[in-house]
C-alpha positions in Angstrom: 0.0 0.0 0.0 2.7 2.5 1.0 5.7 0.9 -1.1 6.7 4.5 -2.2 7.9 5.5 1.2 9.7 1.8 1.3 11.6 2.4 -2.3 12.8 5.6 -1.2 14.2 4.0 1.4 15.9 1.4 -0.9 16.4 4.3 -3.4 18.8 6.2 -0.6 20.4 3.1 0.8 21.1 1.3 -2.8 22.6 4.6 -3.9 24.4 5.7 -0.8 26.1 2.3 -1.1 26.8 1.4 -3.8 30.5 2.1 -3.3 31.0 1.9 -0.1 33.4 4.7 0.5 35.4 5.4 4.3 32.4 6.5 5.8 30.9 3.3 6.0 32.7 0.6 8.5 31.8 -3.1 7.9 29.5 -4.1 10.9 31.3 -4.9 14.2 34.7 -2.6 13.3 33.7 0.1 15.2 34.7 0.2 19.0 31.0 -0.8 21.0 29.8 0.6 23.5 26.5 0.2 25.2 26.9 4.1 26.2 27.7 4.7 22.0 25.8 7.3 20.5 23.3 6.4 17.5 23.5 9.0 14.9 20.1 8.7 14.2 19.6 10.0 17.9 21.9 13.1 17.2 19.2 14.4 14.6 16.2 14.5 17.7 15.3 17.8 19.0 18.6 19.4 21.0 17.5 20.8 24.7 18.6 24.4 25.6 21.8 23.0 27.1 23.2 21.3 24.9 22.2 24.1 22.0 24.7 26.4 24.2 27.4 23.6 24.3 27.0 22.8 20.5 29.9 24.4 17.9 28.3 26.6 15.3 27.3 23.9 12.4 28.6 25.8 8.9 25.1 25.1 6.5 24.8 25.9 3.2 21.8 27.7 0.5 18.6 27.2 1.4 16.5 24.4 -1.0 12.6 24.4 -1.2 11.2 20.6 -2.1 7.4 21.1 -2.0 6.5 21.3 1.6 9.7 21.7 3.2 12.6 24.1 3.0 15.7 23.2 4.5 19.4 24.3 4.8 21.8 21.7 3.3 25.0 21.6 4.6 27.6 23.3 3.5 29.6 21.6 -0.2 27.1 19.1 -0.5 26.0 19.1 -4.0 22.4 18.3 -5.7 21.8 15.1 -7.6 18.4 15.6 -9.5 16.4 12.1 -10.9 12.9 13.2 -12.1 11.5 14.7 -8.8 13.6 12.7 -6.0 16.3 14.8 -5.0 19.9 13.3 -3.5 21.9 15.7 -1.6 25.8 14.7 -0.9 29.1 15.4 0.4 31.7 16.9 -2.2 33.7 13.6 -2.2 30.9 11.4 -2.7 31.2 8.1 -3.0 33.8 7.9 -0.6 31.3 9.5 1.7 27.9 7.8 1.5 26.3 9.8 3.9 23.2 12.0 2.1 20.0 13.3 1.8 17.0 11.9 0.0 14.2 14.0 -0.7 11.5 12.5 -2.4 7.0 13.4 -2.6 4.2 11.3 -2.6 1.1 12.7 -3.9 -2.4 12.0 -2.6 -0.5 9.7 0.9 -3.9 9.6 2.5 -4.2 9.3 5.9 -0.8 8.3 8.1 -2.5 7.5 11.1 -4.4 4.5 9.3 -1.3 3.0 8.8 0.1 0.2 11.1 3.4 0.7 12.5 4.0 -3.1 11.9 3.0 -2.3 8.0 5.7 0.0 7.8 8.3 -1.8 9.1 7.2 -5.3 7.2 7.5 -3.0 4.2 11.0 -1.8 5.2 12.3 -4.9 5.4 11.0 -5.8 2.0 13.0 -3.1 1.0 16.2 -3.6 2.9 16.4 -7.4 4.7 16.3 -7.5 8.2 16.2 -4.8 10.9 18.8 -4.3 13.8 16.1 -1.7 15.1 13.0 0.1 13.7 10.6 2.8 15.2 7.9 5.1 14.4 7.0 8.5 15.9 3.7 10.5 15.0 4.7 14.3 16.1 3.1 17.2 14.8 6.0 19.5 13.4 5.8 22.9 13.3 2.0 22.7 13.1 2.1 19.9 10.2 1.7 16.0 10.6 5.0 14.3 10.8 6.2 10.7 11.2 9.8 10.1 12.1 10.9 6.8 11.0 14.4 5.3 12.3 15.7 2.1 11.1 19.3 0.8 12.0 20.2 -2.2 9.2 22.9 -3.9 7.3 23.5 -3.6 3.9 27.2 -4.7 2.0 28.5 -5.9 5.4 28.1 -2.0 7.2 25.6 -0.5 9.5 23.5 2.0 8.6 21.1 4.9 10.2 18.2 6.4 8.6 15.9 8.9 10.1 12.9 9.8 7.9 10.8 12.9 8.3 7.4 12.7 6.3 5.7 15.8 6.5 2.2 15.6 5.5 0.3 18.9 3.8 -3.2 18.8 2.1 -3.0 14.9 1.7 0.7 14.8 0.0 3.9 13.6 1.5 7.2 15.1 1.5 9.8 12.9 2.8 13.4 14.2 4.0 15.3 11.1 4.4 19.1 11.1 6.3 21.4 8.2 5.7 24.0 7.9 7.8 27.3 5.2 8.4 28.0 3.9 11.6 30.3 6.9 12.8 29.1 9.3 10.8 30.9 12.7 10.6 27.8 14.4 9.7 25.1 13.8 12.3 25.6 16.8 14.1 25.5 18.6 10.4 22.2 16.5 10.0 20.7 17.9 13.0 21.5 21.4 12.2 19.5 20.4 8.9 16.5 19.2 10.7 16.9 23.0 13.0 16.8 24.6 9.6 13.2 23.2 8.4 10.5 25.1 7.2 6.9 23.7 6.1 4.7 25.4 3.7 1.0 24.3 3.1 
């Protein structure tokens, strides 16, 4: 029913990956930790705090993607392919981190949509899921889900964190795509800061 927002998903990772570059670390390389940091849960919502304690995050032009305006960061270039949008570091491939921006029309209603539906269609998409959640927020007066998923894929781990925004019936989704110690996740959360949502 809701395989768009699935292929996206396989869109991002299958061309994120496709040469995997030094960002991405085959699974189980990386130094564990169970206090380790996800990437994915650098891009929630910073607190006062840790705003204060934060360096300044260098972004880039803004870019309008029907709903949502956002800052990229700063070098990462535009990859157009009909109307799905890949934003990526400078030296691409050997940095697979991105963004995926990509609209479906006429989404109908996301609360009549099982959480279990989505993540049986994600790992259609992808194989098998480390970890998968879904959070139903509204975002700066708009209906958002937040999807994170943590899979494998060509032997490394990888984060994504999906924003669908929802505005008269239409989807726009702003999906991150990060490698197990990603140097861009606090970048990424500066992204998210930078969002604006027209109806």
């Amino acid at each position: 029913m809701k395989k768009i927002l699935i292929a996206l998903c396989a869109l991002c990772v299958l061309s994120a990956l496709a040469s995997c570059g030094s960002s991405v670390q085959p699974a189980g390389t990386a130094k564990e930790t169970e206090t380790a940091v996800k990437p994915t849960e650098i891009l929630t919502a910073e607190t006062e705090e840790e705003t204060e304690t934060q360096p300044a995050v260098e972004l880039g032009e803004r870019y309008a993607y029907h709903a949502v305006t956002l800052n990229l960061p700063a070098g990462f270039t535009v990859q157009e392919a009909d109307d799905t949008v890949l934003a990526v570091p400078s030296d691409y491939p050997a940095h697979t981190d991105n963004i995926a921006l990509t609209f479906t029309k006429n989404y109908g209603n996301p609360d009549s949509i099982p959480d279990e539906q989505l993540k049986s269609e994600y790992e259609s998409a992808v194989g098998a899921l480390k970890s998968f959640s879904v959070e139903r927020v509204s975002m700066l007066a708009h209906d958002c889900m937040i999807i994170d998923a943590e899979f494998e894929m060509n032997g490394a781990v990888v984060f994504q964190k999906q924003y669908v925004v929802f505005v008269g019936g239409n989807a726009t989704h702003v999906t991150f795509t990060l490698a197990e110690n990603s140097e861009y996740a606090e970048i990424f959360r500066a992204v998210v800061a930078s969002f604006s949502i027209e109806d």
